[in-house]
FISE-973942 format. One record per residue: chain; x, y, z of N, C-alpha, C, CB in turn. Coordinates in steps of 0.1 Angstrom, whole numbers, plus 5000, padded with zeros to 4 digits. Atoms other than C-alpha are relative to their C-alpha. Last residue first. Glycine has a CB too. Layout:
// FISE-973942
chain:A&nu:X&nv:Y&nw:Z&cau:X&cav:Y&caw:Z&cu:X&cv:Y&cw:Z&cbu:X&cbv:Y&cbw:Z
...
END
This chain:
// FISE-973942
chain:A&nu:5001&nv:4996&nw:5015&cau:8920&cav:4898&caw:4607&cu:4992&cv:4988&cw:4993&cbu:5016&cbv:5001&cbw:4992
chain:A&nu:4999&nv:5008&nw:5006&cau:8908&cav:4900&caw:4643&cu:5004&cv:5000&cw:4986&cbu:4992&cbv:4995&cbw:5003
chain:A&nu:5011&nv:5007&nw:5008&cau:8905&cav:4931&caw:4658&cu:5004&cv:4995&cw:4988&cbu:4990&cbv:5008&cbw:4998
chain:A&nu:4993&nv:5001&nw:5014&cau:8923&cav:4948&caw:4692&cu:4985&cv:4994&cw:4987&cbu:5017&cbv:4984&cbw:5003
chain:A&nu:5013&nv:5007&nw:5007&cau:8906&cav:4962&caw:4722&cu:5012&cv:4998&cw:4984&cbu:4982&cbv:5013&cbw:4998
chain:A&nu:4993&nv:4996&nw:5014&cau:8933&cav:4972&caw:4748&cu:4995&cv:4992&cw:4991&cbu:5016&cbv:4998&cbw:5000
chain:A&nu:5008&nv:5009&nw:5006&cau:8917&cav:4978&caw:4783&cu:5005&cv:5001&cw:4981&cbu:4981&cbv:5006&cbw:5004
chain:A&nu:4997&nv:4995&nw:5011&cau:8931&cav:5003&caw:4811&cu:4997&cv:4983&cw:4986&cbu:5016&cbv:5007&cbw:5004
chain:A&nu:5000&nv:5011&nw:5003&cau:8913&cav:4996&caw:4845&cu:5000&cv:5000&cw:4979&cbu:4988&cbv:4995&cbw:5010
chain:A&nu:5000&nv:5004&nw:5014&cau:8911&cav:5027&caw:4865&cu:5007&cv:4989&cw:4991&cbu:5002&cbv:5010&cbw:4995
chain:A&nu:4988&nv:4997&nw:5003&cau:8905&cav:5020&caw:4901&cu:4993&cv:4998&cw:4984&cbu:5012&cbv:4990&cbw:5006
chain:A&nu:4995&nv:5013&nw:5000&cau:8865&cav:5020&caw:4913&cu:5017&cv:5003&cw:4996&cbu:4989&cbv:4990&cbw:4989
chain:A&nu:4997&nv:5001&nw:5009&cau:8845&cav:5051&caw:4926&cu:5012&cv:4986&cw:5001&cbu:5004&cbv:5014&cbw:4996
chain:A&nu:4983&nv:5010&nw:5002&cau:8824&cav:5054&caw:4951&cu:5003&cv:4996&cw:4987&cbu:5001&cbv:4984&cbw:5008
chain:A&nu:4985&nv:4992&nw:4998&cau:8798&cav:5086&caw:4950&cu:5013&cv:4989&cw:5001&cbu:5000&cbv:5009&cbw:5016
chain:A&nu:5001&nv:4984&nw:4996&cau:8768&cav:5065&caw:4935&cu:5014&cv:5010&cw:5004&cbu:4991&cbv:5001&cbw:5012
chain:A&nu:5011&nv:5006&nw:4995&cau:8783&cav:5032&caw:4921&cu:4995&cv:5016&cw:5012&cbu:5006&cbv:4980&cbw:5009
chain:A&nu:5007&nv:4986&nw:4987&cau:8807&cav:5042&caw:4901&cu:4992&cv:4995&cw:5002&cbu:4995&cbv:5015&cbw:4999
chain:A&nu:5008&nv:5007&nw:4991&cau:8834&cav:5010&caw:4879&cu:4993&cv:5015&cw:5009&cbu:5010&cbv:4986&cbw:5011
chain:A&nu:4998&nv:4999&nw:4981&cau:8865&cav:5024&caw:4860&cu:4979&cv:4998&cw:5008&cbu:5009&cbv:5026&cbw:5005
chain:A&nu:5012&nv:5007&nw:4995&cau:8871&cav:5013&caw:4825&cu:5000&cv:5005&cw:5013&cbu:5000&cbv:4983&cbw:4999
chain:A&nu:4998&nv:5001&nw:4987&cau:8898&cav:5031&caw:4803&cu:4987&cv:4995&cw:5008&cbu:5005&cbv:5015&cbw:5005
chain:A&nu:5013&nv:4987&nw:4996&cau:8897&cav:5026&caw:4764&cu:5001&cv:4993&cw:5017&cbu:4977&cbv:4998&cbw:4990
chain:A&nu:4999&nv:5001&nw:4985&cau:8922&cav:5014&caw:4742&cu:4991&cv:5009&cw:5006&cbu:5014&cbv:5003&cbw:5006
chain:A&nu:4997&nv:4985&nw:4990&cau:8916&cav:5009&caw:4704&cu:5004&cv:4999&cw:5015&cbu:4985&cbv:5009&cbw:5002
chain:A&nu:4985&nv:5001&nw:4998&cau:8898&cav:4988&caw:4680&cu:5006&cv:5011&cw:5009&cbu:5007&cbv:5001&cbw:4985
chain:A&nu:4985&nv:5000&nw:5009&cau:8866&cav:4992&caw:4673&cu:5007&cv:5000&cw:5009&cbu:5004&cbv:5012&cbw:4991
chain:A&nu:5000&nv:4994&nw:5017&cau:8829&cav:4983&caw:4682&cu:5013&cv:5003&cw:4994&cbu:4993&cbv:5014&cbw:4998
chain:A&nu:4996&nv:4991&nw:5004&cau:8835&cav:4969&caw:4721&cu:5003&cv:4999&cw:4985&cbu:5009&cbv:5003&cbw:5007
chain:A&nu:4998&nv:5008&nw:5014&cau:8809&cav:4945&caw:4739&cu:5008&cv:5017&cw:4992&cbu:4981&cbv:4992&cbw:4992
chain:A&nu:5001&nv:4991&nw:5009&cau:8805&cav:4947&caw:4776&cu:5007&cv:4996&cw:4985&cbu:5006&cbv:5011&cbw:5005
chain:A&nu:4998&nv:5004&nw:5012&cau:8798&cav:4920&caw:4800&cu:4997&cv:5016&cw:4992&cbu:4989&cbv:4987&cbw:4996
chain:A&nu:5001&nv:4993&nw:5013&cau:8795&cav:4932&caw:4835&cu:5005&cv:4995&cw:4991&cbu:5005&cbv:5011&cbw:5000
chain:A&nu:4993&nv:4995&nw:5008&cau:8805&cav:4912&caw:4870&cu:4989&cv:5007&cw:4986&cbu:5010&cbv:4989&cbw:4997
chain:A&nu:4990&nv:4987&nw:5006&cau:8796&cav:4917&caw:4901&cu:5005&cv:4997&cw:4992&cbu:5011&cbv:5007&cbw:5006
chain:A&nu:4989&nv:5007&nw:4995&cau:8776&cav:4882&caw:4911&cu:5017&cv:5012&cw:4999&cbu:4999&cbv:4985&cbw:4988
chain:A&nu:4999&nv:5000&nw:4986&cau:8744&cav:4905&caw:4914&cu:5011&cv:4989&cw:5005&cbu:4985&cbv:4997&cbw:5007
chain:A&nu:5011&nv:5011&nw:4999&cau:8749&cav:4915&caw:4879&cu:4999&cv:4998&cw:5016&cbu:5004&cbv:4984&cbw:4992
chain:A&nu:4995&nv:5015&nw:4993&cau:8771&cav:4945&caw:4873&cu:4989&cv:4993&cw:5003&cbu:5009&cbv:5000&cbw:5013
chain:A&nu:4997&nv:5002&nw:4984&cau:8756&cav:4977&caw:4852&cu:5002&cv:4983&cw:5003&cbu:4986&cbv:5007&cbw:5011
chain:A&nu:4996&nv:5017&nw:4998&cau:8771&cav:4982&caw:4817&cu:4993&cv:4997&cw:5017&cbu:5021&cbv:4996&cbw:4999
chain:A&nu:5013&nv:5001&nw:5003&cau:8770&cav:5017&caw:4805&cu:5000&cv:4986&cw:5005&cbu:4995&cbv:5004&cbw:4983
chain:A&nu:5000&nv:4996&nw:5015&cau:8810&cav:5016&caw:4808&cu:4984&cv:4997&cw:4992&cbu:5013&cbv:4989&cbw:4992
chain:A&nu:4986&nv:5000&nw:5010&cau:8810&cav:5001&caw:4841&cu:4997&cv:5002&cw:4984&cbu:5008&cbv:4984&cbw:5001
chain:A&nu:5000&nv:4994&nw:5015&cau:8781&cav:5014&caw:4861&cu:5014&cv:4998&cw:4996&cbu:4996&cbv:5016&cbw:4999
chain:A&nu:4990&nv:4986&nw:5001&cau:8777&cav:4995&caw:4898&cu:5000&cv:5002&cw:4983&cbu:5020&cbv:4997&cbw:5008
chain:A&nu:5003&nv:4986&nw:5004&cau:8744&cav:4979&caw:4902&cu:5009&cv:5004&cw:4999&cbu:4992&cbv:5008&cbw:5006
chain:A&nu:5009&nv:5002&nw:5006&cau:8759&cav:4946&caw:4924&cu:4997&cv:5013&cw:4997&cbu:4992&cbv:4993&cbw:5004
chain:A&nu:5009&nv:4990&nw:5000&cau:8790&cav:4946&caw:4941&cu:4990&cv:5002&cw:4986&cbu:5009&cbv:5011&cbw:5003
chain:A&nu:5003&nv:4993&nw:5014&cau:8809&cav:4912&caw:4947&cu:4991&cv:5013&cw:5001&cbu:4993&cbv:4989&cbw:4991
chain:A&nu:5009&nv:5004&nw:5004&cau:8828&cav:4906&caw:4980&cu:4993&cv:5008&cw:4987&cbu:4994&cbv:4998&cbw:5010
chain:A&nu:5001&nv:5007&nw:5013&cau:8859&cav:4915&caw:4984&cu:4986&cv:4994&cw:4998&cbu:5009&cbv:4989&cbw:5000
chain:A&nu:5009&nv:5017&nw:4993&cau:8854&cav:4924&caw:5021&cu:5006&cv:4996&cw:4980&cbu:4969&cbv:5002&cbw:5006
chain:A&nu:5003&nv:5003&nw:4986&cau:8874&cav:4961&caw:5018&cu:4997&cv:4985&cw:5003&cbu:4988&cbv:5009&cbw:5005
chain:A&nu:4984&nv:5002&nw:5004&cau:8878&cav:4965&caw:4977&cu:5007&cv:4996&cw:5018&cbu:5009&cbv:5019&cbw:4991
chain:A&nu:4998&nv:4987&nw:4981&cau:8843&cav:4959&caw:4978&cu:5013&cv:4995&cw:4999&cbu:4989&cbv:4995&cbw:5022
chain:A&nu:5007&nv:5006&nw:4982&cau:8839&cav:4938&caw:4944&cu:5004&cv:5011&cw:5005&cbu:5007&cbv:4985&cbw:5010
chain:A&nu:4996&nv:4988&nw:4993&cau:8837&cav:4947&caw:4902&cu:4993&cv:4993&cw:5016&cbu:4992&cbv:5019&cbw:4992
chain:A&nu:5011&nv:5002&nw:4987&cau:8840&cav:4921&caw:4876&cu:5002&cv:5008&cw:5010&cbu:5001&cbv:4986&cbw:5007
chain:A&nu:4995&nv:4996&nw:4989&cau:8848&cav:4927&caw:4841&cu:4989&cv:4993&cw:5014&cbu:4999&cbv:5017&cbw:4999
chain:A&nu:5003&nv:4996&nw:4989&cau:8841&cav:4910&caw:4809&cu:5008&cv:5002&cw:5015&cbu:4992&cbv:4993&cbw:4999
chain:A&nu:4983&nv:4997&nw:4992&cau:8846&cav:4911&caw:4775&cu:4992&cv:5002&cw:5015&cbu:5012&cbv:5020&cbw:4993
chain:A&nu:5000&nv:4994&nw:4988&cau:8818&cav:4905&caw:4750&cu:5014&cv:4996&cw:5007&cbu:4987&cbv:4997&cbw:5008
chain:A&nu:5001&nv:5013&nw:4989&cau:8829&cav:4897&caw:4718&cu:4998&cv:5008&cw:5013&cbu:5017&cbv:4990&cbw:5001
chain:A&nu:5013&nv:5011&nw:5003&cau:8824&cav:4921&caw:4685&cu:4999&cv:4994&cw:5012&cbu:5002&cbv:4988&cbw:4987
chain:A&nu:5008&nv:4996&nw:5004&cau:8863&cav:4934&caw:4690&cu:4989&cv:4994&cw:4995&cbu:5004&cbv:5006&cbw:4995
chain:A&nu:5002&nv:5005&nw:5015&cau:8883&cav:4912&caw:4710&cu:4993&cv:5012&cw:4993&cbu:4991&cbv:4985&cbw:4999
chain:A&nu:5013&nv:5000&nw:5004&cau:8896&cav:4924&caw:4745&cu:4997&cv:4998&cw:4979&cbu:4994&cbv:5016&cbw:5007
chain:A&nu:5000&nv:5001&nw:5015&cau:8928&cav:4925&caw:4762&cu:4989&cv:4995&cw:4990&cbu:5009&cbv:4992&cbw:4998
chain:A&nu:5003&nv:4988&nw:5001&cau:8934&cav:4933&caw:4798&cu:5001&cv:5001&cw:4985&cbu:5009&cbv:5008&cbw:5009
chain:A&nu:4988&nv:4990&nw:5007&cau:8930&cav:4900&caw:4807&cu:5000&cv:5010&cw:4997&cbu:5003&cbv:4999&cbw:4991
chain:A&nu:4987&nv:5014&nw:5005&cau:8911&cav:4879&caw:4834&cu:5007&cv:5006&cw:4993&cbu:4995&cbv:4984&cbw:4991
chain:A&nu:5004&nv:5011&nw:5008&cau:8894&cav:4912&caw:4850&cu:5008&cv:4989&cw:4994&cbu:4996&cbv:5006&cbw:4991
chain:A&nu:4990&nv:5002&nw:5008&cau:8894&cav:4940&caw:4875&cu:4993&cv:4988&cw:4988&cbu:5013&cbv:4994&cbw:5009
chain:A&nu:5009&nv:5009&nw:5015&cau:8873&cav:4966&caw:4891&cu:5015&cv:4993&cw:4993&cbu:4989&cbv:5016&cbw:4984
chain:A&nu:4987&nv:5004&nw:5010&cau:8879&cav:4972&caw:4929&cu:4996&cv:4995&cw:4984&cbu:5008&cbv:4986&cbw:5008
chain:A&nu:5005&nv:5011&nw:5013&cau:8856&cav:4996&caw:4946&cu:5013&cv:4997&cw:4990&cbu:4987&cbv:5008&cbw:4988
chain:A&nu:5011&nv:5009&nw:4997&cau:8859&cav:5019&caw:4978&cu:5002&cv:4984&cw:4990&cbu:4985&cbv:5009&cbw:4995
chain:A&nu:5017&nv:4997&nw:5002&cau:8891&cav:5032&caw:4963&cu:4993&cv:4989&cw:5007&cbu:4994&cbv:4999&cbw:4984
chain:A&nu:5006&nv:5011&nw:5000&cau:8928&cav:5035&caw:4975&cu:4990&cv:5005&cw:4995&cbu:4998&cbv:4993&cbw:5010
chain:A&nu:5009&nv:4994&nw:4996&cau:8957&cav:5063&caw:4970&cu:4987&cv:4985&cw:4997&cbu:4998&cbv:5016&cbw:4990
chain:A&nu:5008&nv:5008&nw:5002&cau:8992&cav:5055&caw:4967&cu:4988&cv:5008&cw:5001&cbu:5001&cbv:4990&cbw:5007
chain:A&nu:5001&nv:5010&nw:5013&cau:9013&cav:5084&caw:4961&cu:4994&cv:4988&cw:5000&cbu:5013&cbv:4997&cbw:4995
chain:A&nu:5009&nv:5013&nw:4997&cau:9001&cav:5107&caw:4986&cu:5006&cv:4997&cw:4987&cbu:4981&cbv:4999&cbw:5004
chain:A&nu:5004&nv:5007&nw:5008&cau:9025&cav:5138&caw:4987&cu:4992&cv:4988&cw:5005&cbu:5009&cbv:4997&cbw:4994
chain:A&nu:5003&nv:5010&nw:4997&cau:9030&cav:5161&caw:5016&cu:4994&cv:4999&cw:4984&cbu:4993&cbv:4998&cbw:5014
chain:A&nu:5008&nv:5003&nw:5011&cau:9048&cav:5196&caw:5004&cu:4994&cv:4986&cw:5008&cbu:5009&cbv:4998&cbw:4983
chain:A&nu:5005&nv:5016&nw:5002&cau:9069&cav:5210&caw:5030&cu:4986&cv:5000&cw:4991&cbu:4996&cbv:4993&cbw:5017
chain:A&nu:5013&nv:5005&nw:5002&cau:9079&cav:5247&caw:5029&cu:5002&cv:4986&cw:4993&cbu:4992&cbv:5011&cbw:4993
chain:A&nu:5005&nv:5001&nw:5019&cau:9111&cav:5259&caw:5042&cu:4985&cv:4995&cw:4995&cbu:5012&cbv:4987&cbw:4991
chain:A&nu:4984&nv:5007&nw:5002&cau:9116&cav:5278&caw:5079&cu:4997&cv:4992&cw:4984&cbu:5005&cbv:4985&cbw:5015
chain:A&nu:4991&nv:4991&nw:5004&cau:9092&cav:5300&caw:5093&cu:5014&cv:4999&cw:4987&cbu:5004&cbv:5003&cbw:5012
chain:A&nu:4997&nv:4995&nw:5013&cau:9067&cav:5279&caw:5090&cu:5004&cv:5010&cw:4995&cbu:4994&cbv:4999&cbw:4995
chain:A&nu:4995&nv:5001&nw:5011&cau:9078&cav:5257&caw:5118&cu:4998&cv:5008&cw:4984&cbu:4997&cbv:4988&cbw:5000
chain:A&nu:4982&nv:4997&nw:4995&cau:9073&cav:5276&caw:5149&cu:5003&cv:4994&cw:4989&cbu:5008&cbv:4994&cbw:5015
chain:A&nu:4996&nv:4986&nw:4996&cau:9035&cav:5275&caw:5139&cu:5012&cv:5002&cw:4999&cbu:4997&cbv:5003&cbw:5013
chain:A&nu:5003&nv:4992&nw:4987&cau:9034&cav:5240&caw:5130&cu:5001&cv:5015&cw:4998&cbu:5010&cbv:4996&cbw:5010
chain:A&nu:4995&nv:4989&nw:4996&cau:9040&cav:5221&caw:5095&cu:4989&cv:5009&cw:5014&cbu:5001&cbv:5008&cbw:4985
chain:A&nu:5012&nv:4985&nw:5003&cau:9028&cav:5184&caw:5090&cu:5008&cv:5014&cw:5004&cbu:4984&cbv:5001&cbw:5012
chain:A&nu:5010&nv:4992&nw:4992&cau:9058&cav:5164&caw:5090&cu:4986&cv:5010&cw:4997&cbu:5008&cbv:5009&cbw:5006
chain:A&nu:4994&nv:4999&nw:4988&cau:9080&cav:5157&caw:5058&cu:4985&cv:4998&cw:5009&cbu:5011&cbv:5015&cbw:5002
chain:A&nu:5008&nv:5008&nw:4985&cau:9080&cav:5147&caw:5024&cu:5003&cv:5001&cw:5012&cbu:5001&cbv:4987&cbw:5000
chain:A&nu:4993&nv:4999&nw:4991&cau:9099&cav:5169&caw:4991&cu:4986&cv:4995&cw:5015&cbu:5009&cbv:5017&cbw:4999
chain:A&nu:5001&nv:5013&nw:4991&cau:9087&cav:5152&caw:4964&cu:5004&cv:4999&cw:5011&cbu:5004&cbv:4990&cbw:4995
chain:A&nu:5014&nv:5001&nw:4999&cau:9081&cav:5184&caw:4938&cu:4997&cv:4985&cw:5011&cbu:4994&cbv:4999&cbw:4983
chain:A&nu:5007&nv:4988&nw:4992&cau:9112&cav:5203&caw:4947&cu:4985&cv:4994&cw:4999&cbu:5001&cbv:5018&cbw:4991
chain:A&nu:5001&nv:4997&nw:4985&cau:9132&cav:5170&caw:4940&cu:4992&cv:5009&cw:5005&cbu:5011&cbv:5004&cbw:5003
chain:A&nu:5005&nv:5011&nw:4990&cau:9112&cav:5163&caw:4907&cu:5003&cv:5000&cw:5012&cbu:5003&cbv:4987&cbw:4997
chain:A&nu:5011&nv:5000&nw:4994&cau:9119&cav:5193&caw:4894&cu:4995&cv:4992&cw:5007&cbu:4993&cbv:5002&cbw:4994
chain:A&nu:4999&nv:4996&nw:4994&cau:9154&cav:5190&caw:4881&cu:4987&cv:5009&cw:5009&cbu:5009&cbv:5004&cbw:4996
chain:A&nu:4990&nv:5004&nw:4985&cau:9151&cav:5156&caw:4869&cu:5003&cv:5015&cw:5010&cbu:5020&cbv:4992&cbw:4995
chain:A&nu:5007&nv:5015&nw:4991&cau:9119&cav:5164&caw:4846&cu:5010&cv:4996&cw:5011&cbu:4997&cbv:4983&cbw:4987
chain:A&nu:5016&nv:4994&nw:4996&cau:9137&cav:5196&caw:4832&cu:4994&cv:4992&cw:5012&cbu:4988&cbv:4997&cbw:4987
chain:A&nu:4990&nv:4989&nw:4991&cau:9172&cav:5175&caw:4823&cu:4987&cv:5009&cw:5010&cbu:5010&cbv:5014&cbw:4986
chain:A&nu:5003&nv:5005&nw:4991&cau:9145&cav:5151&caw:4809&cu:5010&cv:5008&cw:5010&cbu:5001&cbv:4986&cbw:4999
chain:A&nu:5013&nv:5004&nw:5002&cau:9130&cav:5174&caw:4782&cu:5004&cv:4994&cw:5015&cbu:4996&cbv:4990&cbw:4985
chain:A&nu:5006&nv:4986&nw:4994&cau:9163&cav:5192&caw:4777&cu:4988&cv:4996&cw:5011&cbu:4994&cbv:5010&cbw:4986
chain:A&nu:4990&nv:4999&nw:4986&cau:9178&cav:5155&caw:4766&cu:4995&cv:5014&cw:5011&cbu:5018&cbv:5004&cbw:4994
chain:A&nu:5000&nv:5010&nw:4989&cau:9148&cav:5152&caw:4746&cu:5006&cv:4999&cw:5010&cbu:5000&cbv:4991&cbw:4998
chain:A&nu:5009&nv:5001&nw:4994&cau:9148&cav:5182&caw:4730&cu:4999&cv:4991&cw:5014&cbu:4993&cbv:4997&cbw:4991
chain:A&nu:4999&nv:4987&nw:4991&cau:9183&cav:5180&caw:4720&cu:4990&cv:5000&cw:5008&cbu:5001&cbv:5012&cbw:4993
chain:A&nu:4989&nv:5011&nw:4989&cau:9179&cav:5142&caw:4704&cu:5000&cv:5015&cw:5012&cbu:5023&cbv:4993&cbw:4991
chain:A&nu:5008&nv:5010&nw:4993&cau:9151&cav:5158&caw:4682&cu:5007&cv:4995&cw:5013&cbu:4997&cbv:4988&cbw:4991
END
């Protein structure tokens, strides 16, 4: 077990340089020479979906609220988890078991951040 794992991150550290190497766009006269990778490690959305906790009851509604991630203002009709938003953006949903389940907000082609949700239940 302990082998694995050391193997596991030995692996993971000697790939990560070849996979994060950031430069320039490549030219003509440059791609003779090594090859550049461009990463995006942030990335934005149209649509922000968040909420007061990220921790939900089972039986209880739970609610999200989804705005323009640009103006903040609220977005109305967007689809969270069968759920569409009110015209103040938010959604009430209600979750059957226990569990974690990912939430992310579409409103025709914009999509919202994913919004990870951890449903517990009461003894």
């Amino acid at each position: 077990m302990m082998f694995t794992r050391f193997r596991l991150r030995v692996l993971a550290a000697s790939l990560l340089p070849a996979l994060l190497v950031v430069g320039p766009p490549l030219t003509a006269a440059a791609q003779a020479g090594p090859t550049t990778v461009r990463v995006q490690l942030d990335e934005t959305y149209p649509l922000t979906l968040t909420s007061r906790l990220p921790f939900a009851t089972v039986g209880r509604p739970y609610t999200v609220t989804v705005t323009d991630t640009a103006t903040g203002a609220p977005i109305a009709g967007a689809d969270v988890w069968g759920q569409l938003t009110a015209a103040d953006g938010t959604a009430h949903i209600t979750f059957w078991f226990p569990g974690s389940v990912r939430l992310q907000a579409v409103l025709g082609a914009a999509q919202s951040n994913i919004y990870l949700v951890f449903i517990w239940q009461p003894w």
